[in-house]
KEKE-3310 file (N, C-alpha, C; in steps of 0.2 Angstrom, whole numbers, plus 5000, padded with zeros to 4 digits):
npx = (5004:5002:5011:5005:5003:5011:5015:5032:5045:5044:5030:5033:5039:5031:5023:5029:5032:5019:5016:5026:5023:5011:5016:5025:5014:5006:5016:5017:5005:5005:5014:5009:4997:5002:5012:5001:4995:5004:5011:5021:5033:5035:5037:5051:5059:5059:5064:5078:5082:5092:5086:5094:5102:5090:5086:5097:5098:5088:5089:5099:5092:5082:5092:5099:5085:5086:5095:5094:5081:5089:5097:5088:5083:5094:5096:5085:5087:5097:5111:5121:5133:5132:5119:5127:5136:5126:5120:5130:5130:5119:5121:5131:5123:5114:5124:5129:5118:5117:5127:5127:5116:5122:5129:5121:5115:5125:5130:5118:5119:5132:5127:5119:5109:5091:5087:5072:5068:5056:5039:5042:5058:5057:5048:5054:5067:5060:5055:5066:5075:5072:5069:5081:5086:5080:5087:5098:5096:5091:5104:5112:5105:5107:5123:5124:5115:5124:5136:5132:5129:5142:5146:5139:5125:5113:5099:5091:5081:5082:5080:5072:5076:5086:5075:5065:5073:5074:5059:5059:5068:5062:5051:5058:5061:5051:5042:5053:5049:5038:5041:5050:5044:5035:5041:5053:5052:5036:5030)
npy = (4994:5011:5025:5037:5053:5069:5084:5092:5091:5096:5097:5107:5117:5123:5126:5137:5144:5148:5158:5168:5172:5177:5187:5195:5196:5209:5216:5219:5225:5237:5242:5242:5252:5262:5269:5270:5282:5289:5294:5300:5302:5286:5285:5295:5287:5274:5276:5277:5263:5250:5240:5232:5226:5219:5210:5202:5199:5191:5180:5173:5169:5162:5152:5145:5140:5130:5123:5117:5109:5101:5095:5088:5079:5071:5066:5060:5049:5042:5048:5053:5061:5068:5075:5083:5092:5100:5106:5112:5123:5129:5136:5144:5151:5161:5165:5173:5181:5189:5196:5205:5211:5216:5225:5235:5240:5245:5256:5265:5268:5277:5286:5294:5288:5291:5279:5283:5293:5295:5286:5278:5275:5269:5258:5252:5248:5239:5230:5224:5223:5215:5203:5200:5195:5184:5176:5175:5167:5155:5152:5150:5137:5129:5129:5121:5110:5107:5102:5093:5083:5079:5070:5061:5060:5060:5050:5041:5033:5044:5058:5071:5084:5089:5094:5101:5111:5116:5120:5130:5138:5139:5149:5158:5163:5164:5175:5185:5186:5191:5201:5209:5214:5220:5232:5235:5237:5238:5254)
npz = (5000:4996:5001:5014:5007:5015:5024:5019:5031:5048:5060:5069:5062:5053:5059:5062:5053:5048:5059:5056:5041:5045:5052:5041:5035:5037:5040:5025:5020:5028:5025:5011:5011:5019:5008:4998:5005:5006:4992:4984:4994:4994:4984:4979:4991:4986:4972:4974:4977:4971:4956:4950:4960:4969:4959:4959:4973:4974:4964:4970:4982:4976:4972:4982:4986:4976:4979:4991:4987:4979:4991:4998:4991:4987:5002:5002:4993:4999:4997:5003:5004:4993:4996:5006:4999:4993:5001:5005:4993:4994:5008:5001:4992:4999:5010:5000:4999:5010:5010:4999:5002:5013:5009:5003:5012:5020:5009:5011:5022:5020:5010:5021:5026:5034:5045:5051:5044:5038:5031:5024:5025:5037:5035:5026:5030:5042:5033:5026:5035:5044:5036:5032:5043:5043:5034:5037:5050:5040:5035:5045:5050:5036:5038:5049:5047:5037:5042:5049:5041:5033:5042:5041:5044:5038:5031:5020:5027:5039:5034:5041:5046:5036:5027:5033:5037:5023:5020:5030:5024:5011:5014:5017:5006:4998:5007:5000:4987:4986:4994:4989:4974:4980:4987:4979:4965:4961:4957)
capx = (5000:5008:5013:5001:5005:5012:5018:5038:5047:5042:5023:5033:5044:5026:5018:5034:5033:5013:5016:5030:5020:5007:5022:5024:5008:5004:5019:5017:4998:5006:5018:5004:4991:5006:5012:4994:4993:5011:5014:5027:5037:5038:5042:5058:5061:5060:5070:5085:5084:5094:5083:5098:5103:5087:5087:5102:5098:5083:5093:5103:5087:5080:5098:5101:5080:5085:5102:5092:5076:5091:5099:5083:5082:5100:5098:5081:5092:5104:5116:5122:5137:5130:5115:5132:5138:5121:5119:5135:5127:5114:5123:5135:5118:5113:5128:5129:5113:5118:5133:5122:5113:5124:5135:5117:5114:5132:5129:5114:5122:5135:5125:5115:5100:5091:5081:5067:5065:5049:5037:5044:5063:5055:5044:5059:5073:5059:5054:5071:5080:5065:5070:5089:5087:5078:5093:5103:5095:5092:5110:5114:5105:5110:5128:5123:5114:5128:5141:5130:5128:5147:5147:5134:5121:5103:5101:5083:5077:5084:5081:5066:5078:5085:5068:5063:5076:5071:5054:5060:5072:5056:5048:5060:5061:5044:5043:5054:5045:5031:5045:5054:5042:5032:5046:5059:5046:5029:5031)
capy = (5000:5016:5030:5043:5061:5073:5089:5090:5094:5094:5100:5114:5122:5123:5133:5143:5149:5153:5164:5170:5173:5181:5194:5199:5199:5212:5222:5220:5228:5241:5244:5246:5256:5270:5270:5274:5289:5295:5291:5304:5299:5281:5284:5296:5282:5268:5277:5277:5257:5248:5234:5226:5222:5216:5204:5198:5197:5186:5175:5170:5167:5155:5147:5144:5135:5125:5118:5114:5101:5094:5091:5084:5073:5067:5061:5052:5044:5041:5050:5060:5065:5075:5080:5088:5096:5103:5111:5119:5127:5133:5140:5148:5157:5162:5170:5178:5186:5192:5200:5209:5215:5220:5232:5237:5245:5250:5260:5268:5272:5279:5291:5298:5287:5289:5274:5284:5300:5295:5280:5273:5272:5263:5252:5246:5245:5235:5223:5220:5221:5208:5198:5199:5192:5177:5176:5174:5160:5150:5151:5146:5132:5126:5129:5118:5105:5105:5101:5088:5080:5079:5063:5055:5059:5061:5047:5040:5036:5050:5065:5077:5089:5096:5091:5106:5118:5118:5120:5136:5143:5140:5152:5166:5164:5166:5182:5190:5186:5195:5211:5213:5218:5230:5236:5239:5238:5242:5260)
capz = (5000:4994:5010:5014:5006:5021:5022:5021:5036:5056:5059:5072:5056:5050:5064:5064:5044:5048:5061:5052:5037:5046:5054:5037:5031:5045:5036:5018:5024:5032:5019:5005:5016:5017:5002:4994:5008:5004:4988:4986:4999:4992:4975:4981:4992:4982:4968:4977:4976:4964:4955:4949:4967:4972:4954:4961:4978:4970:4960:4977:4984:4972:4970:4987:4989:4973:4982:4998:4987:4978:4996:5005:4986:4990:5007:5001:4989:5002:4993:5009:5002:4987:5000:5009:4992:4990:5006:5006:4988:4999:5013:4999:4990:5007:5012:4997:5000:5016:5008:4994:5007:5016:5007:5001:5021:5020:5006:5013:5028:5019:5009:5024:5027:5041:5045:5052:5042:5038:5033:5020:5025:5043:5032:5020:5037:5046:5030:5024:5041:5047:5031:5034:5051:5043:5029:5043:5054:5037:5034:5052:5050:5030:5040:5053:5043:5033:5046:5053:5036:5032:5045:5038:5050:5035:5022:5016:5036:5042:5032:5045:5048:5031:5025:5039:5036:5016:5023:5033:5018:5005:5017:5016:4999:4997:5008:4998:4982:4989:4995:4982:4968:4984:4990:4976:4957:4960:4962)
cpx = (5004:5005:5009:5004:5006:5018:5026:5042:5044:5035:5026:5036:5037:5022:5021:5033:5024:5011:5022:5027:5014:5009:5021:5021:5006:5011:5021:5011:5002:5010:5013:4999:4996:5010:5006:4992:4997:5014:5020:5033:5037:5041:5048:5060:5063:5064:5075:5088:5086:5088:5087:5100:5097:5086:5092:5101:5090:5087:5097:5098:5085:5084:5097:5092:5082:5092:5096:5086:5082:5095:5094:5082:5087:5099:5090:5083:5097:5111:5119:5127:5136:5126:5120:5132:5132:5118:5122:5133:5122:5113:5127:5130:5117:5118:5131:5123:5114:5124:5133:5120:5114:5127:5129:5114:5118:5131:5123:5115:5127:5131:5120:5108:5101:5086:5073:5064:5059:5045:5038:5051:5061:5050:5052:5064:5068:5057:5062:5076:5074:5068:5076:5089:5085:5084:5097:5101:5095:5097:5115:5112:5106:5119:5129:5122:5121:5133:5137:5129:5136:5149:5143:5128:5113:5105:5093:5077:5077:5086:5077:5069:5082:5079:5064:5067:5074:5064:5054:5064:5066:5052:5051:5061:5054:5041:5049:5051:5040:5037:5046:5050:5037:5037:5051:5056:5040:5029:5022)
cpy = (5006:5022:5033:5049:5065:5078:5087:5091:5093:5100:5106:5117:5125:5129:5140:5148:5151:5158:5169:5175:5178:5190:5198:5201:5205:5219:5224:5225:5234:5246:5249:5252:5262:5272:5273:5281:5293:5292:5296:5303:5292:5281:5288:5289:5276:5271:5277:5269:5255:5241:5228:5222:5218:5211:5198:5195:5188:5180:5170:5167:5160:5148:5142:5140:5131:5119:5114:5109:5098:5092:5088:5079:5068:5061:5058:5048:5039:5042:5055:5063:5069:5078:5086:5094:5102:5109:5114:5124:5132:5137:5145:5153:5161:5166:5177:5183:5190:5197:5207:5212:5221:5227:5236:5242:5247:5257:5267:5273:5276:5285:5296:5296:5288:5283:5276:5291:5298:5287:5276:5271:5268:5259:5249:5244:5239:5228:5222:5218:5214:5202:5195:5195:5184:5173:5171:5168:5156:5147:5147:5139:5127:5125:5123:5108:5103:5100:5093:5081:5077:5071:5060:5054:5059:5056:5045:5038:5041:5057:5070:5086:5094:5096:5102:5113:5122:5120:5130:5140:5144:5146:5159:5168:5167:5173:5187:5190:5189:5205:5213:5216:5224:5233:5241:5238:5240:5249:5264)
cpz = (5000:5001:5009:5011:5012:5018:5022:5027:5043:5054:5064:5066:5054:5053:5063:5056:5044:5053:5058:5045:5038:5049:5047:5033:5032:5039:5029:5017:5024:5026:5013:5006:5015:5011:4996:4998:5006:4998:4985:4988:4997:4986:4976:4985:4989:4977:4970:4979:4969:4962:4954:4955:4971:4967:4959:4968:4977:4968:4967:4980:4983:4972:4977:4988:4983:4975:4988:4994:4984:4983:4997:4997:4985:4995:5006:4997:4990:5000:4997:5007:4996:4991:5004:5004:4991:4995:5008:5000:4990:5002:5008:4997:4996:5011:5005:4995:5003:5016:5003:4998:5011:5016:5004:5005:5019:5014:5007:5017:5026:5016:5014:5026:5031:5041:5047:5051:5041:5036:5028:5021:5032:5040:5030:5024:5039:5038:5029:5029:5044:5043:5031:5037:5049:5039:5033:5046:5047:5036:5039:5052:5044:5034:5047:5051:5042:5035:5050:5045:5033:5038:5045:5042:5045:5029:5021:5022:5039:5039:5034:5044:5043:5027:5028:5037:5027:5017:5025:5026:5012:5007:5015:5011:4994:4998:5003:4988:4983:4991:4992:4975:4972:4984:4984:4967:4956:4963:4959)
residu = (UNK:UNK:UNK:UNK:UNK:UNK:UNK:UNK:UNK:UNK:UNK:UNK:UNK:UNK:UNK:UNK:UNK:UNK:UNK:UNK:UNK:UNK:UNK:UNK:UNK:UNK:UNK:UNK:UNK:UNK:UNK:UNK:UNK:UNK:UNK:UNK:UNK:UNK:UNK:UNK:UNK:UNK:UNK:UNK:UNK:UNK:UNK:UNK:UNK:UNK:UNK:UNK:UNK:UNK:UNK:UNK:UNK:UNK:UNK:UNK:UNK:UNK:UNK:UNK:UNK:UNK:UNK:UNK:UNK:UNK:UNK:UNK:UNK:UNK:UNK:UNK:UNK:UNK:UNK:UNK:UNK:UNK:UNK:UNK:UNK:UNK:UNK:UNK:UNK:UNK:UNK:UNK:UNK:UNK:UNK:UNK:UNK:UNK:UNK:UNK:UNK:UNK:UNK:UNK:UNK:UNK:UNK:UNK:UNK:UNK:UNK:UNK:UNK:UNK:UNK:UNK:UNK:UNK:UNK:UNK:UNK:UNK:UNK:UNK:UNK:UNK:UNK:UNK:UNK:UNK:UNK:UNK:UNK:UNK:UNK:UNK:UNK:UNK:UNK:UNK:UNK:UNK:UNK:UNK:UNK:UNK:UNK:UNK:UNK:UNK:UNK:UNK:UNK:UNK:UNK:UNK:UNK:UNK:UNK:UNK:UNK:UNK:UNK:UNK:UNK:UNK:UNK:UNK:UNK:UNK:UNK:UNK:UNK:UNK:UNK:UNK:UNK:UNK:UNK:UNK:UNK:UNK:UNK:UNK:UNK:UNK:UNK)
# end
């Protein structure tokens, strides 16, 4: 008798990416609502984003969830050592995000932003700083994964746990498919 269909990953990763999910809701809303009252104020705002970096910061995005199904497709294969391969590919997009990003603040900081001249530079700090923060724990854990994968610890019994973190990385990838055409396109 063939297995029941279930979702991927642990049912807590799951609670965690719906209140998650709902965090952001809560500020993609908030985002749109002041933007229709001050739309002035978002389109200088937003002009002063580049799009190429937010392509690219996309493209690492996507890169870095398309390493993490072909790890959790590794280690149901049993093929833990390409599922390794595949989650340091992960951890690399992923930190190349976070690097994008960063020189992307530092830039800002350097031209004189302030984060809370008005409601668009504390919209785009708190969604992208929010986003950042998620970047980050997924790379914590693809880096962790990873390191626990390299002794042979996930094969076709034992893969919940990068199963879980693609789960989590799917999420933040998703959020920023939703910020990045508010945030840094739809003006």
């Amino acid at each position: 008798m063939p297995e029941e269909p279930r979702l991927a990953g642990d049912g807590m990763v799951w609670l965690l990416v719906l209140a998650e999910l709902l965090t952001f809701g809560l500020l993609f809303a908030s985002f749109a609502v002041a933007r229709w009252r001050e739309p002035e104020v978002f389109a200088q705002g937003q002009a002063t984003l580049s799009l190429h970096t937010g392509a690219l910061n996309t493209l690492l995005l996507v890169t870095a969830s398309w390493a993490a199904v072909r790890a959790v497709r590794a280690f149901e294969a049993d093929r833990g050592r390409t599922g390794a391969h595949w989650l340091l590919a992960a951890l690399a997009a992923a930190v190349g995000f976070l690097l994008v990003k960063s020189f992307e603040f530092a830039g800002k900081v350097q031209a004189g932003f302030d984060w809370a001249t008005n409601a668009f530079t504390l919209l785009y700090t708190l969604l992208t700083g929010f986003h950042y923060l998620h970047v980050l724990v997924g790379a914590i854990v693809f880096a962790v994964l990873w390191h626990k994968a390299r002794s042979g610890a996930y094969g076709r019994a034992s893969h919940m746990a990068p199963a879980s973190g693609a789960v989590f990385w799917h999420m933040v990838d998703l959020l920023w498919m939703v910020l990045f055409p508010l945030v840094y396109v739809i003006r």
